[in-house]
Backbone as CSV, one residue per row, in Angstrom:
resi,resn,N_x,N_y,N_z,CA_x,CA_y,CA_z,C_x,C_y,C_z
1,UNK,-83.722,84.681,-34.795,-83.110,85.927,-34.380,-83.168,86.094,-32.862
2,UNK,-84.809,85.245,-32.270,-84.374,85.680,-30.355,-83.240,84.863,-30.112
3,UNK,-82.726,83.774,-30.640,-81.872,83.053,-30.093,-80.272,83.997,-30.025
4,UNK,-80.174,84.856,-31.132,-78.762,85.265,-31.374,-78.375,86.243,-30.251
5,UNK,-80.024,87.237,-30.143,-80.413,87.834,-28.921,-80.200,87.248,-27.621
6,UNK,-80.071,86.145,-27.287,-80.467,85.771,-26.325,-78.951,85.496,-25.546
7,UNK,-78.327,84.691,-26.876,-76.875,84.496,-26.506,-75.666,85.356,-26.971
8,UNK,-76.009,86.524,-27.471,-75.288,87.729,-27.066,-75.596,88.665,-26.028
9,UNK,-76.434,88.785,-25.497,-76.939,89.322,-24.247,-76.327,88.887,-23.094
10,UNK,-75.707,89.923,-22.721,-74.984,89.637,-21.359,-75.783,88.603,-20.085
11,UNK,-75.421,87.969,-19.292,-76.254,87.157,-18.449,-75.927,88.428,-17.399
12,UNK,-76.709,88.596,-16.170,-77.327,89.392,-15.123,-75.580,88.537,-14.430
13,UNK,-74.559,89.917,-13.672,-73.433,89.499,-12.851,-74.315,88.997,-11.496
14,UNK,-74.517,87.832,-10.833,-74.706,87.313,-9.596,-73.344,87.119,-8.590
15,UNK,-73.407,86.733,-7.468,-72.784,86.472,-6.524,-72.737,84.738,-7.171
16,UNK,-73.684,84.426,-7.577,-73.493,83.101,-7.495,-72.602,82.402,-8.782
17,UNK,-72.741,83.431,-9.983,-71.511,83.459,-11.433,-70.250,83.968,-10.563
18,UNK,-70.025,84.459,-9.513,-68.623,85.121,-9.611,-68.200,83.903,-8.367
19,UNK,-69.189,83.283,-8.029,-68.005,82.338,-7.033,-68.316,80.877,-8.119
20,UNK,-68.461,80.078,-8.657,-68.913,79.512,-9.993,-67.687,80.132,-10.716
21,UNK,-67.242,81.604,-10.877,-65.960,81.724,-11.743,-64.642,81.474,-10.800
22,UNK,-65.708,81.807,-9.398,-63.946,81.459,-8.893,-63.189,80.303,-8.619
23,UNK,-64.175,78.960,-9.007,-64.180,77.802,-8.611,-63.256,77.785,-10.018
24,UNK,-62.739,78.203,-10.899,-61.735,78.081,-12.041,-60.469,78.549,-11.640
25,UNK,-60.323,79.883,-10.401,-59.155,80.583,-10.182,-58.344,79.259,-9.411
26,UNK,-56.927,79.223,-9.671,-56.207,78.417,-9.143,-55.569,79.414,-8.023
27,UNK,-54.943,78.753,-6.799,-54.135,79.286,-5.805,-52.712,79.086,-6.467
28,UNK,-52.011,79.931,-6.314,-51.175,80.664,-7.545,-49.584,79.235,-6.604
29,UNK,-49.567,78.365,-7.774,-48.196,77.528,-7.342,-49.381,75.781,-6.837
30,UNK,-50.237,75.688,-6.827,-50.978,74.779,-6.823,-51.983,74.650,-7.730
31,UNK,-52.852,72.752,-7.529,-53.313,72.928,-8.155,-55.232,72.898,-8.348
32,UNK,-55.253,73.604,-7.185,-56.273,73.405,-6.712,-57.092,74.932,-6.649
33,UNK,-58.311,75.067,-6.250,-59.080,76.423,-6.761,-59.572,77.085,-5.660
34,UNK,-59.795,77.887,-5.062,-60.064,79.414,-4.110,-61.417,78.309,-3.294
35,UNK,-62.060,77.771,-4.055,-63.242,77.422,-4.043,-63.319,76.529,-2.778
36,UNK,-62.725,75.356,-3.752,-62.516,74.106,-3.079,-61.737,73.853,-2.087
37,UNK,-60.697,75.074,-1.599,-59.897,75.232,-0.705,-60.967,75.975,0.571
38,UNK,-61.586,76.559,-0.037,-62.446,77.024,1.095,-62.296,78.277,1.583
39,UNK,-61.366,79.058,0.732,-61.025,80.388,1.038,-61.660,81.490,0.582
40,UNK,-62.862,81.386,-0.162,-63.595,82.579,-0.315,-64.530,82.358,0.869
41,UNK,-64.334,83.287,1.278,-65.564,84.235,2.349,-66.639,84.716,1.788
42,UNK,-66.527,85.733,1.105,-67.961,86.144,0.948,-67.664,87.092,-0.008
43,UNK,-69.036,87.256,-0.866,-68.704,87.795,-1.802,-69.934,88.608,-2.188
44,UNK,-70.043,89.761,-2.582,-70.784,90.787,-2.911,-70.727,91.455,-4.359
45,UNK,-72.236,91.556,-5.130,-71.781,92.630,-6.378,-72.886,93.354,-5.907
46,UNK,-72.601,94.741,-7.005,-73.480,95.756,-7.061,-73.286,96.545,-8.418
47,UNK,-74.167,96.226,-9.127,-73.975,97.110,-10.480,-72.592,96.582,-11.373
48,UNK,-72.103,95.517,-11.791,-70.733,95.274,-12.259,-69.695,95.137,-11.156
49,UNK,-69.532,96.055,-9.902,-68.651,95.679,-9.012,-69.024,94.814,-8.045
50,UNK,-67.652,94.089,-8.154,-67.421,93.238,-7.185,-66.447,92.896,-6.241
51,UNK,-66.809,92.420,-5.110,-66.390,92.744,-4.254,-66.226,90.833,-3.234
52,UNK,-64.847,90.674,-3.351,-64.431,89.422,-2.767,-63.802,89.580,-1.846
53,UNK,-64.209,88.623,-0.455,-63.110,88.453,0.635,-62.643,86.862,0.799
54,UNK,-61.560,86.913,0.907,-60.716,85.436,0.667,-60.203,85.603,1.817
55,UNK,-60.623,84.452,3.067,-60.075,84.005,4.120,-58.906,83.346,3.711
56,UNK,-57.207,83.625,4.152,-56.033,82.930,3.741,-55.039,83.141,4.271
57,UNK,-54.112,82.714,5.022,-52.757,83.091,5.523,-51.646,82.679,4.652
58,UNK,-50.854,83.523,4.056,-49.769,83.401,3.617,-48.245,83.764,3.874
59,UNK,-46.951,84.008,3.844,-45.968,84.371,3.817,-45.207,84.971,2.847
60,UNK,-45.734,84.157,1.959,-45.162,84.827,0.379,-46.075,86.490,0.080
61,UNK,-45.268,86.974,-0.214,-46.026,88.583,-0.239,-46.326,88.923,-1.920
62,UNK,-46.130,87.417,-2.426,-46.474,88.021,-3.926,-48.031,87.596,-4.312
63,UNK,-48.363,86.641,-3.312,-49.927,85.972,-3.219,-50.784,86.984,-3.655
64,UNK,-50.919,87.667,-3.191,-52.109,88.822,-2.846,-52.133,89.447,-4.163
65,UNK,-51.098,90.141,-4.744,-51.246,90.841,-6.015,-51.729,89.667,-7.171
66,UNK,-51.078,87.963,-6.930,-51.253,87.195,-7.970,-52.341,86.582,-7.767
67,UNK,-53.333,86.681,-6.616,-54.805,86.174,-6.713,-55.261,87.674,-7.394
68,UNK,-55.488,88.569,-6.730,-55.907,90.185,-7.453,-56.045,89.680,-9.360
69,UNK,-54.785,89.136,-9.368,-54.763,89.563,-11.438,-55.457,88.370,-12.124
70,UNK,-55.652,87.071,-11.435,-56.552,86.094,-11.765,-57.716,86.161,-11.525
71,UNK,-58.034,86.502,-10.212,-59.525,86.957,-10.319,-60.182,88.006,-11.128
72,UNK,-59.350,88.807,-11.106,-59.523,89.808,-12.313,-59.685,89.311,-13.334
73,UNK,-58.982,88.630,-13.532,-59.155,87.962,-15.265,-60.298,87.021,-15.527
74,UNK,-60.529,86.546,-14.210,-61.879,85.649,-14.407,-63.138,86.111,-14.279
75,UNK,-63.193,87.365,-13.518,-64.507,88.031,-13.404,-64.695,89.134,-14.812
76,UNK,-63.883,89.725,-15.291,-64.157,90.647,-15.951,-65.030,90.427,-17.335
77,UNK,-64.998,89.379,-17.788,-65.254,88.956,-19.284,-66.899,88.426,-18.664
78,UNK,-67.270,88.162,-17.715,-68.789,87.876,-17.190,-69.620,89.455,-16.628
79,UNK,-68.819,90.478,-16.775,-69.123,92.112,-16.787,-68.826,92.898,-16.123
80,UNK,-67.707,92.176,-14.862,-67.560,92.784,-13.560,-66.997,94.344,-14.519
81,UNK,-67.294,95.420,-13.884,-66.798,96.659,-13.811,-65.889,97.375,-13.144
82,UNK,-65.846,96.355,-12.664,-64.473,96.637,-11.055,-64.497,95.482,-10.032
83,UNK,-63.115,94.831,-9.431,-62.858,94.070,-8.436,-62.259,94.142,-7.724
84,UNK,-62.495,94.215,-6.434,-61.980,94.627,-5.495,-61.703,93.484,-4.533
85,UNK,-60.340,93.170,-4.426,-60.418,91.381,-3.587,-59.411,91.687,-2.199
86,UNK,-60.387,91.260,-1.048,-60.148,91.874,0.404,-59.353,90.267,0.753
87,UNK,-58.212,90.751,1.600,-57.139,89.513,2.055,-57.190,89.614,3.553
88,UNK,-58.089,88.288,4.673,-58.412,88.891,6.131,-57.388,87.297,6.069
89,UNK,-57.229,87.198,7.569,-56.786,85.998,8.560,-58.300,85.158,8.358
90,UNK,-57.710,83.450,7.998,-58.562,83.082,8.316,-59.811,82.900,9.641
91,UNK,-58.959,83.407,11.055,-59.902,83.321,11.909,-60.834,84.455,12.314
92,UNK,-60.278,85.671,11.425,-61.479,86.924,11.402,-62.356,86.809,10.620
93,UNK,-62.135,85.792,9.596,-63.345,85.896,8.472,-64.478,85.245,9.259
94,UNK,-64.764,84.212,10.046,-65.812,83.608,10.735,-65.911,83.800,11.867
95,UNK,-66.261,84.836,12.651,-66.351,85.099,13.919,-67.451,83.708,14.278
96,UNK,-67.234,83.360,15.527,-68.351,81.998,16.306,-69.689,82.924,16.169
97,UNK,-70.461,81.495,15.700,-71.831,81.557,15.204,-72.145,82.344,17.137
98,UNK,-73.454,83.288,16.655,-74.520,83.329,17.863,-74.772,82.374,18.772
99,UNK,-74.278,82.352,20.484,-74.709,81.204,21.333,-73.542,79.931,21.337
100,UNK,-72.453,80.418,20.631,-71.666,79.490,20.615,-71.019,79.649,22.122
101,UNK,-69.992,78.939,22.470,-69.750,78.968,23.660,-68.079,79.336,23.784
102,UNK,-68.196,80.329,24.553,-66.088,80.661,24.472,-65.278,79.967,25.733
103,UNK,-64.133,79.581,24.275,-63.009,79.439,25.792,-63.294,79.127,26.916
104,UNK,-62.967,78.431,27.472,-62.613,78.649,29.181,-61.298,79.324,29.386
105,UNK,-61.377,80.284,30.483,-60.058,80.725,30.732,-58.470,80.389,30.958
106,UNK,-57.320,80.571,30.444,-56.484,79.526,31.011,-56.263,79.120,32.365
107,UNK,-55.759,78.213,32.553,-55.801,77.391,34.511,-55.526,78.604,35.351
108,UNK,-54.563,79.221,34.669,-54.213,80.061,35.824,-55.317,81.223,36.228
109,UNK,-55.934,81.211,35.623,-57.386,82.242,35.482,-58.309,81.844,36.917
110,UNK,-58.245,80.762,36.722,-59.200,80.020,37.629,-58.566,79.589,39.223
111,UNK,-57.458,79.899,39.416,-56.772,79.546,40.492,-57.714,80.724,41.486
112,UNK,-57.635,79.920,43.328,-58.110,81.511,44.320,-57.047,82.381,44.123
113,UNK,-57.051,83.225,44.656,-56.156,84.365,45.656,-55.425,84.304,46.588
């Protein structure tokens, strides 16, 4: 009987089950996964909600709603209570690490007066 318990009992929602589920979501017209593409950013739960940011540039304006309804579909049945999936530019999602070093200015920056 602990066993039936054990495996009807919901497992605890982690950060680490919802990117693990997202490594199943396909990028919608390929055939490859959120994961392995490298486009999840970061990802947060709290109590059932969850909360995804997917570094990605697209053109097609139907992307966004058709990652939204797959991830949805992949998180919900593991307990999510709500998902909320944030769409940034890939170069805002990673601002340069601490101590990294910027740019040099363009030439003309550096010319005298």
């Amino acid at each position: 009987m602990t066993d039936d318990l054990q495996r009807s009992a919901p497992s605890e929602l982690t950060a680490d089950r919802v990117r693990a589920a997202l490594g199943e979501v396909r990028y919608p017209g390929l055939t490859r996964d959120l994961v392995s593409f490298g486009m999840v950013d970061h990802v947060s739960v709290c109590d059932g909600r969850v909360k995804v940011r997917l570094a990605l540039h697209t053109d097609d304006p139907t992307i966004p709603s058709k990652l939204e309804a797959s991830i949805g579909a992949a998180l919900r049945p593991l307990g999510a209570t709500s998902v909320a999936v944030e769409i940034v530019a890939p170069s805002a999602a990673r601002p340069a690490p601490p101590g990294a070093r910027a740019a040099p200015p363009p030439p003309a920056a550096n010319k005298p007066l």
